[in-house]
N, CA, C and O atoms as CSV, one atom per row, in Angstrom:
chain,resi,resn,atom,element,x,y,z
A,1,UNK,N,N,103.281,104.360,108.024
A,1,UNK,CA,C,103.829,104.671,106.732
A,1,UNK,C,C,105.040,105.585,106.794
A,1,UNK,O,O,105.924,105.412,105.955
A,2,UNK,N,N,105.192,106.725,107.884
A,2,UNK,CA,C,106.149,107.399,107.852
A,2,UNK,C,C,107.544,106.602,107.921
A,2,UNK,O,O,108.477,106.928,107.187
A,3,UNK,N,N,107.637,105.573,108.812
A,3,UNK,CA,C,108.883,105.197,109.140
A,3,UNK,C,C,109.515,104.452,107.877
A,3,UNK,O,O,110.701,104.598,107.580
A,4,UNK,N,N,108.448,103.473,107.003
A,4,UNK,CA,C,108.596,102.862,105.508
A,4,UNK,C,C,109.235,104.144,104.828
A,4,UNK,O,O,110.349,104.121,104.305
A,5,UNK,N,N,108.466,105.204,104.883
A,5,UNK,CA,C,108.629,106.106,103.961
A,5,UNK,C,C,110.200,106.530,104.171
A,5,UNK,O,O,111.051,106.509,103.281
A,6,UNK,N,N,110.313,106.743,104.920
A,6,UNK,CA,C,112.267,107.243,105.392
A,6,UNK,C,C,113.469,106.183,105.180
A,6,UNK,O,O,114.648,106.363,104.876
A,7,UNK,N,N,112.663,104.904,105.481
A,7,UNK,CA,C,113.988,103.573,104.985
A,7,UNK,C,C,113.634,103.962,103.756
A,7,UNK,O,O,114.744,104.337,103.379
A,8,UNK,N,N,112.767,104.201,102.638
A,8,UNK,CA,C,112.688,103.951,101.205
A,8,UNK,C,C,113.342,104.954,100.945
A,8,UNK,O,O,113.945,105.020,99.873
A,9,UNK,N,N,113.383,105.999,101.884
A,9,UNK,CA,C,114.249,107.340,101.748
A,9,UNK,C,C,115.721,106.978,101.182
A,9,UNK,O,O,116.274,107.001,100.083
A,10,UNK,N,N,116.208,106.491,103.045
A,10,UNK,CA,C,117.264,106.069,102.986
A,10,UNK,C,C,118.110,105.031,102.505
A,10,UNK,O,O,119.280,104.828,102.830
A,11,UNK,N,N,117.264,104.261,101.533
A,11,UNK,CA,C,117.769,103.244,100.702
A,11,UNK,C,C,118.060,101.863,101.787
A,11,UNK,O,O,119.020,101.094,101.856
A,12,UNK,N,N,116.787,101.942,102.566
A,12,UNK,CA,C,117.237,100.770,103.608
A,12,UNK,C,C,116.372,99.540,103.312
A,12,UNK,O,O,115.850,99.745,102.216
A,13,UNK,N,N,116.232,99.107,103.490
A,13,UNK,CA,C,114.634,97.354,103.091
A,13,UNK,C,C,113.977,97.756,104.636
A,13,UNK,O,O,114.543,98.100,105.674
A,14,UNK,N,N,112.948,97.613,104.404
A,14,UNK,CA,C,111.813,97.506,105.662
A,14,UNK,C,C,110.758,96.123,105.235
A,14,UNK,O,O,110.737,95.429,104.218
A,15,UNK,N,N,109.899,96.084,106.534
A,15,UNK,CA,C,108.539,95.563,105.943
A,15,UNK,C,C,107.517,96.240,106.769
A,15,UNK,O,O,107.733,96.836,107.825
A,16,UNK,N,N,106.153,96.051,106.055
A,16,UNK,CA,C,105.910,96.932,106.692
A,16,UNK,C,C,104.340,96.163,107.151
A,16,UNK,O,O,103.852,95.230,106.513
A,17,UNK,N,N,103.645,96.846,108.508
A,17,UNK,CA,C,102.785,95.200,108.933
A,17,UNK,C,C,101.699,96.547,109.561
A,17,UNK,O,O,101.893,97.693,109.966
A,18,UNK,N,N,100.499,95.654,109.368
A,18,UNK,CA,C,99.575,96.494,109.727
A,18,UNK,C,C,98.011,96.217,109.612
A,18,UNK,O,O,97.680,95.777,108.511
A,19,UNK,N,N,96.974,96.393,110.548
A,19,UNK,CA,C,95.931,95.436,110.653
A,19,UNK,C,C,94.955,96.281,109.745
A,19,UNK,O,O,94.230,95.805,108.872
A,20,UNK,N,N,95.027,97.257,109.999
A,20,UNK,CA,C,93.617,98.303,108.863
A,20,UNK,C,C,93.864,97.953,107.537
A,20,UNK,O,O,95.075,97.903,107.325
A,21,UNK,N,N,93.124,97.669,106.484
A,21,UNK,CA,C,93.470,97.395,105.037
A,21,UNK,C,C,93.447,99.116,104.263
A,21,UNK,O,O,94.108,99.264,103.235
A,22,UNK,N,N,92.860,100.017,104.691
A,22,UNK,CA,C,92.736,101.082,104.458
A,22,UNK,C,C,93.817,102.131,105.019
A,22,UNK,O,O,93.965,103.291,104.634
A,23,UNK,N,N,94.595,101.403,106.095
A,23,UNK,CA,C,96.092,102.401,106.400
A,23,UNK,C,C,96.944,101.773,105.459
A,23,UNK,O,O,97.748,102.468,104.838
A,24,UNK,N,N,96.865,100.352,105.239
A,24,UNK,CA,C,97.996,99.701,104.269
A,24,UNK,C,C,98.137,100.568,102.878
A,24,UNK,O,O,99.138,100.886,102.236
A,25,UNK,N,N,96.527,100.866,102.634
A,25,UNK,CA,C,96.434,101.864,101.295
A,25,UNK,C,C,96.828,102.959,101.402
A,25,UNK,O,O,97.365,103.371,100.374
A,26,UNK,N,N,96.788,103.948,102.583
A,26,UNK,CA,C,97.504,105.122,102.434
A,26,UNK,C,C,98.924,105.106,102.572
A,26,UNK,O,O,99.563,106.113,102.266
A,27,UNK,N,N,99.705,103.695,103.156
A,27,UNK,CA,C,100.833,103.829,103.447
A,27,UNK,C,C,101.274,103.447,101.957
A,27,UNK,O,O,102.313,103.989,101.578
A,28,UNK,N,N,100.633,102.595,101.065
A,28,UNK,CA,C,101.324,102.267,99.888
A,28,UNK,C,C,101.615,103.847,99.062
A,28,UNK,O,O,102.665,104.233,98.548
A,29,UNK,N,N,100.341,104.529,99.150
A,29,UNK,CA,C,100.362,105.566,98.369
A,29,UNK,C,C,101.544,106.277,99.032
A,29,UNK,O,O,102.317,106.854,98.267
A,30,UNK,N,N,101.727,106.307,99.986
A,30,UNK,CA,C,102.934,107.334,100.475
A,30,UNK,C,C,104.197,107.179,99.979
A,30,UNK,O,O,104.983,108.041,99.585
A,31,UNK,N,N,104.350,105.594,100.060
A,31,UNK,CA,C,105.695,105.272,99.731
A,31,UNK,C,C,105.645,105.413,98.105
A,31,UNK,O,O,106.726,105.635,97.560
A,32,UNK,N,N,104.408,105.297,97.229
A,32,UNK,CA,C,104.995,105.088,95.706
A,32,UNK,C,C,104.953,106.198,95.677
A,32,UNK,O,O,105.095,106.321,94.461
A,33,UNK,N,N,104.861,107.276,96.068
A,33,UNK,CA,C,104.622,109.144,95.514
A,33,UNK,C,C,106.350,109.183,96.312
A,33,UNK,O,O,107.088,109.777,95.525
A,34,UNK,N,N,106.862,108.893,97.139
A,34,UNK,CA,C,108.171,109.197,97.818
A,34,UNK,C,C,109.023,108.497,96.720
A,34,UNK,O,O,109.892,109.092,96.082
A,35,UNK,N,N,108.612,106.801,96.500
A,35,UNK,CA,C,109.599,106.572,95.182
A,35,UNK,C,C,109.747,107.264,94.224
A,35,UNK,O,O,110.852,107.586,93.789
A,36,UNK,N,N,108.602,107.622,93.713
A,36,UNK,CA,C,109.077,108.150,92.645
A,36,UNK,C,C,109.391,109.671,92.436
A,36,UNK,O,O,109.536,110.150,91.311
A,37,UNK,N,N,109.489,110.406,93.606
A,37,UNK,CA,C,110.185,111.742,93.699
A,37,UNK,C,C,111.640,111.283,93.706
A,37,UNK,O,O,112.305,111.846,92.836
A,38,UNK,N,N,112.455,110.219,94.622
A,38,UNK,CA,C,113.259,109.544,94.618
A,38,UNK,C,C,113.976,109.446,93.056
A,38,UNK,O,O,114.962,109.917,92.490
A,39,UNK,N,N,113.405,108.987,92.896
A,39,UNK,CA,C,113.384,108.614,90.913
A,39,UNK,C,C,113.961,110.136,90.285
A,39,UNK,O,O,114.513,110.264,89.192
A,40,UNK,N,N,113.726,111.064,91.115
A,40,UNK,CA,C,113.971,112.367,89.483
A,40,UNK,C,C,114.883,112.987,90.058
A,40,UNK,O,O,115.439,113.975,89.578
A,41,UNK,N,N,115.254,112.259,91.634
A,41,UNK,CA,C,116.731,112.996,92.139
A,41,UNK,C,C,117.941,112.065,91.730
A,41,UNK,O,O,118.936,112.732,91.447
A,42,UNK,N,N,118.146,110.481,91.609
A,42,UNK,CA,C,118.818,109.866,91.381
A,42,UNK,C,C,119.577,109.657,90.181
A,42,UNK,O,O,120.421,108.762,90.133
């Protein structure tokens, strides 16, 4: 999730791949709490 989290940073496209269904969930949560901090600087 970290590395998603820094392209979403940096305004780059990723994808993002991963076998645990339960890391996919913490990585989603990471990235929508980073979007939308994103959101109140833009």
């Amino acid at each position: 999730g970290t590395t998603l989290k820094m392209a979403e940073k940096l305004n780059r496209r990723w994808i993002g791949i991963e076998i645990s269904e339960a890391y996919c969930k913490i990585a989603k949560e990471r990235i929508k709490k980073e979007t939308q901090q994103l959101k109140l600087f833009r």
